[in-house]
C-alpha positions as CSV (number, residue, x, y, z in Angstrom):
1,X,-22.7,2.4,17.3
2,X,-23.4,0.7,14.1
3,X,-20.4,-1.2,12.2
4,X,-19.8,1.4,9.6
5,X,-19.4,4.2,12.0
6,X,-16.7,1.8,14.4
7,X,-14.8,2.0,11.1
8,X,-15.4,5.7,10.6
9,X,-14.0,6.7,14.2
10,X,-10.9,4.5,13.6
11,X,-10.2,6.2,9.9
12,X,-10.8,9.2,11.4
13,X,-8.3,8.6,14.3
14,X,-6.2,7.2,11.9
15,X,-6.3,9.9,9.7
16,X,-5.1,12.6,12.7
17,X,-2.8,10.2,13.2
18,X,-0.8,9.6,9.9
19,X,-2.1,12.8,8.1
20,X,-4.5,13.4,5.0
21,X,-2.6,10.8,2.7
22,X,-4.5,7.9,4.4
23,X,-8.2,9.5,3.8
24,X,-8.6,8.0,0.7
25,X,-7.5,4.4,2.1
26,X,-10.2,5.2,4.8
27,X,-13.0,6.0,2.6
28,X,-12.2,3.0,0.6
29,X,-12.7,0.9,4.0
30,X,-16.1,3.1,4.7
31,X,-17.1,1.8,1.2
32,X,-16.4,-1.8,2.1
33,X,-17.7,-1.8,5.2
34,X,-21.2,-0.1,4.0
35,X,-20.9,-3.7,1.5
36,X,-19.7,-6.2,4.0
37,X,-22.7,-9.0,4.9
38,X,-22.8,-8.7,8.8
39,X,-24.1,-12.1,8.8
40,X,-19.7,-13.2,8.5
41,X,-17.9,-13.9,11.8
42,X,-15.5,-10.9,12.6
43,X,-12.7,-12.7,11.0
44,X,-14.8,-13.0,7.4
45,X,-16.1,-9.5,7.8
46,X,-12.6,-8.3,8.1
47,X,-11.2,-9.8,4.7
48,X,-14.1,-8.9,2.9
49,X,-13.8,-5.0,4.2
50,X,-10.2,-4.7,3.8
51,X,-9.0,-7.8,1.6
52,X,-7.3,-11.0,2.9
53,X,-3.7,-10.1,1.9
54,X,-3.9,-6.3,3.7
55,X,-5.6,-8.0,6.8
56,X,-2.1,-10.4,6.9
57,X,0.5,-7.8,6.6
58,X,-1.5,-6.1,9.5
59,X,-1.4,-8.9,11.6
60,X,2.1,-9.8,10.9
61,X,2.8,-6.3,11.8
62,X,1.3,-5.6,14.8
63,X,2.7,-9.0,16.0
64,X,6.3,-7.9,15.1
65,X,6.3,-3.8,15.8
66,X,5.9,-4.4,19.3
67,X,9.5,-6.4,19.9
68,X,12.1,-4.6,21.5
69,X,14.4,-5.6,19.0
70,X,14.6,-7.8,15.4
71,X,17.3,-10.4,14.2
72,X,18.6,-7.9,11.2
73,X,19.2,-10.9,8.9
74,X,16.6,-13.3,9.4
75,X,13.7,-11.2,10.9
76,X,14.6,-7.4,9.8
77,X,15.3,-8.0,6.5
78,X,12.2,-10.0,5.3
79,X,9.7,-8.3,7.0
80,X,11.0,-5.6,4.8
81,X,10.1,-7.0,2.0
82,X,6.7,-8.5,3.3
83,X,7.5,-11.7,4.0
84,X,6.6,-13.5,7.7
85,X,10.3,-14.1,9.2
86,X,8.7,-17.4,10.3
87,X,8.2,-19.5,7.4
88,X,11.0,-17.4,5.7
89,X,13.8,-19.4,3.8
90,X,15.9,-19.8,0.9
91,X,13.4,-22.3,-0.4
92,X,10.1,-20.5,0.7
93,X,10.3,-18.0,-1.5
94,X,10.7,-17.3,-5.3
95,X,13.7,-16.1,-7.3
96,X,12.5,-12.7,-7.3
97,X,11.9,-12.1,-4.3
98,X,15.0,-14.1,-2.7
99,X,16.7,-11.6,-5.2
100,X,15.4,-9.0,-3.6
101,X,16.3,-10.5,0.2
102,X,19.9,-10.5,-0.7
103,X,20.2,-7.2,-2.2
104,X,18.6,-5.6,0.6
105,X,20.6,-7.5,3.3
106,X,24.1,-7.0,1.4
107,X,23.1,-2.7,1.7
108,X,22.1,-3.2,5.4
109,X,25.6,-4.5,6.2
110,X,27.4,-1.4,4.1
111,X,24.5,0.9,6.2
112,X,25.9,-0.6,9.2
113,X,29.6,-0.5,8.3
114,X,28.9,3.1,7.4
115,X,27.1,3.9,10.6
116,X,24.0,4.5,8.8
117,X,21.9,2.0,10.4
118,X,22.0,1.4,14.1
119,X,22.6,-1.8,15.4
120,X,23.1,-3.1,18.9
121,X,25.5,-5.5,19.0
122,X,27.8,-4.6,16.3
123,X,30.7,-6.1,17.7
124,X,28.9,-9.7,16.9
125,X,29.7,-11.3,13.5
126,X,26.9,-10.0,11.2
127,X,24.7,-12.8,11.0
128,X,24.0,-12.1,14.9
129,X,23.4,-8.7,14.4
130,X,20.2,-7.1,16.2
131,X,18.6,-3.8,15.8
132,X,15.7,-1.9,16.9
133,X,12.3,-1.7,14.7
134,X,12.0,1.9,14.7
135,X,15.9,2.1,13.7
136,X,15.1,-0.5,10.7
137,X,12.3,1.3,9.7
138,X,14.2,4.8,9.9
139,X,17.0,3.4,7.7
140,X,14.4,1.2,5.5
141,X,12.4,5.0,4.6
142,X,15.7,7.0,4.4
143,X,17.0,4.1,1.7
144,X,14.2,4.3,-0.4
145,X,12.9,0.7,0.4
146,X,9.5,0.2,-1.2
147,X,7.7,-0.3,2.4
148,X,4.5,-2.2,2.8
149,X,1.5,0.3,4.0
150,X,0.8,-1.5,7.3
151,X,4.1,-1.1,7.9
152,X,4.5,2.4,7.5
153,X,1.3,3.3,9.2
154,X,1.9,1.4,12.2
155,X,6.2,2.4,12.5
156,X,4.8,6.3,11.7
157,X,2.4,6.3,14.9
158,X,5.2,4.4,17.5
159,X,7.6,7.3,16.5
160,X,4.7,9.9,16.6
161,X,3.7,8.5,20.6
162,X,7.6,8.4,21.2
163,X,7.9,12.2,20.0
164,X,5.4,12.4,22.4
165,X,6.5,11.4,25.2
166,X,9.5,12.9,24.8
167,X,8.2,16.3,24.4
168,X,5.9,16.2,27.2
169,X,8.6,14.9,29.6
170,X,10.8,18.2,28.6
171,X,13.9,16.2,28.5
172,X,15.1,15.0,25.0
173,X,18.6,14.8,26.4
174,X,20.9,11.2,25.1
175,X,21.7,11.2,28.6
176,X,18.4,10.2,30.1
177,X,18.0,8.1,32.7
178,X,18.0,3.9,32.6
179,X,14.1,4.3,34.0
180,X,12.9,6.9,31.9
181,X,14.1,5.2,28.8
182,X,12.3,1.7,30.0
183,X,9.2,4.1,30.9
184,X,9.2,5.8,27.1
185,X,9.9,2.2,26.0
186,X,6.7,0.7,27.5
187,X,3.9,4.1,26.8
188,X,5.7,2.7,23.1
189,X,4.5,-1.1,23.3
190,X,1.2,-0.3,24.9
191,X,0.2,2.5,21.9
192,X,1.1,0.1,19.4
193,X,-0.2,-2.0,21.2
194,X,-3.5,-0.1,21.3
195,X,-3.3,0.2,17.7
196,X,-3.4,-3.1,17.0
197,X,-6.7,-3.8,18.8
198,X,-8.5,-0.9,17.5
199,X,-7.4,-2.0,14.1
200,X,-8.3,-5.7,14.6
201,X,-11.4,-5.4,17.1
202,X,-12.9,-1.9,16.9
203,X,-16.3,-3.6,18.2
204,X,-15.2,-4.3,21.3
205,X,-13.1,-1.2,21.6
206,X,-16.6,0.3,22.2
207,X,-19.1,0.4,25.5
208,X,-23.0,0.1,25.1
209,X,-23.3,3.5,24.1
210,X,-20.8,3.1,21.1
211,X,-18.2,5.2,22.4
212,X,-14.4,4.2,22.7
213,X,-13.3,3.8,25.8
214,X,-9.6,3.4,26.5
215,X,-10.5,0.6,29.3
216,X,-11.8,-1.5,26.9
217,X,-8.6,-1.0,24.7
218,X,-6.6,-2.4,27.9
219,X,-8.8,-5.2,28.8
220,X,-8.3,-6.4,25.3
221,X,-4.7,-5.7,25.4
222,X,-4.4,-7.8,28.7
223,X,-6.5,-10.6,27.4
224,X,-4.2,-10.8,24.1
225,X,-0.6,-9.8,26.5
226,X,0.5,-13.5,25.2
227,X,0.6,-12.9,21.4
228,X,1.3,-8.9,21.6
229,X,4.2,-9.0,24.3
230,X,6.3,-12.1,23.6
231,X,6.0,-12.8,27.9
232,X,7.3,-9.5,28.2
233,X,4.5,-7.4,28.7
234,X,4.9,-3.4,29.8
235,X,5.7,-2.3,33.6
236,X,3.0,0.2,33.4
237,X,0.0,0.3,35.5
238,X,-3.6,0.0,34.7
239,X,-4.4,3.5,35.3
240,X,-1.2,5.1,33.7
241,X,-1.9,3.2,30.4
242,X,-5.5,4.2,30.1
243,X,-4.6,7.8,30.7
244,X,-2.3,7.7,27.7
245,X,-4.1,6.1,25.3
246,X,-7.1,8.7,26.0
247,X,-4.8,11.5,24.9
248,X,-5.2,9.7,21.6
249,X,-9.1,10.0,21.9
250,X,-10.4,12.7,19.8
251,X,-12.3,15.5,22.1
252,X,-15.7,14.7,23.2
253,X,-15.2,11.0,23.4
């Protein structure tokens, strides 16, 4: 499978995924990739196909939307509002956008106080507070936040293989048990998982043929567990993770 039609599988997948709104942003990438000199390294080719700022926020994100949970104030809030929760202080960034920070974090305490954002430990003092991504992101979109694409895309398709799962197991109850919530939990970490390595490495995704193959997604999710996982990696088996991510594979595949 040439390079052009590696990016053409993942738009389309995308595309099924998120919905008609990202076809455009995929035939943009098709254009780019058509353009890109396959004589650059994989990490050239992928700033010249999709631009070196885009190709950060998607790393950043696919490193953070795996975490079970996010530091509201110092980890929440910023990558929000683009900015790596790493390097972020009051002295890293510019007026603006420190502006912007406080603003943001002053409505996520009301949110909380108004039980319109969900966090875990609310009985801490706020500076401790810790919430889930998907929660953050559910009260980010709800609140009008002007959320980075990456972002959205990647939040949109956890909650999509979450809907999933539910649905499939016929119970949606709030009284689930303890197991099946750490079960959803980690078919959640390995699809975005997935996601991420399609997005990053969709040549290796492939076997000699040029087909995807959902073994080669989990070898490259194994090999990467480090960085993706924190040191907690997923309780779910080889064979139960390859079978899910094939239910994202188009027919045919």
């Amino acid at each position: 499978m040439t390079e052009k039609n590696i990016f053409e599988k993942a738009g389309r997948m995308l595309i099924s995924i998120f919905g008609q709104s990202s076809e455009s942003s995929a035939r943009k990438i098709y254009s780019n990739a058509e353009s890109a000199d396959l004589s650059l390294d994989m990490s050239q080719r992928e700033k010249a196909i999709y631009g070196e700022d885009k190709i950060r926020l998607q790393k950043l994100y696919e490193k953070w939307a795996v975490k079970e949970t996010w530091h509201l104030k110092s980890q929440g809030i910023p990558l929000l509002l683009s900015i790596d929760p790493e390097i972020y202080s009051d002295s890293s960034v510019d007026e603006a956008n420190e502006q912007k920070y406080q603003d943001l974090w002053k409505h996520a305490q009301h949110c909380v106080e108004q039980d319109l954002l969900l966090v875990l430990n609310r009985e801490s003092p706020v500076d401790e507070w810790e919430a889930k991504p998907i929660d953050v992101y559910k009260w980010a979109a709800i609140s009008r936040v002007d959320l980075p694409e990456q972002l959205s895309n990647l939040m949109e398709f956890v909650m999509m293989a979450v809907l999933s799962t539910v649905n499939s197991s016929g119970d949606s109850s709030a009284g689930k048990s303890r197991k099946e919530a750490s079960y959803n939990s980690d078919k959640e970490h390995i699809l975005g998982a997935a996601l991420a390595m399609l997005a990053t490495y969709p040549e290796q995704c492939v076997n000699k043929k040029g087909r995807l193959r959902a073994e080669k997604i989990i070898s490259l999710i194994n090999e990467k567990e480090g960085s993706l996982f924190a040191g907690k990696a997923p309780d779910l088996s080889a064979t139960a993770s390859i079978d899910l991510i094939n239910k994202w594979i188009e027919p045919g595949d």
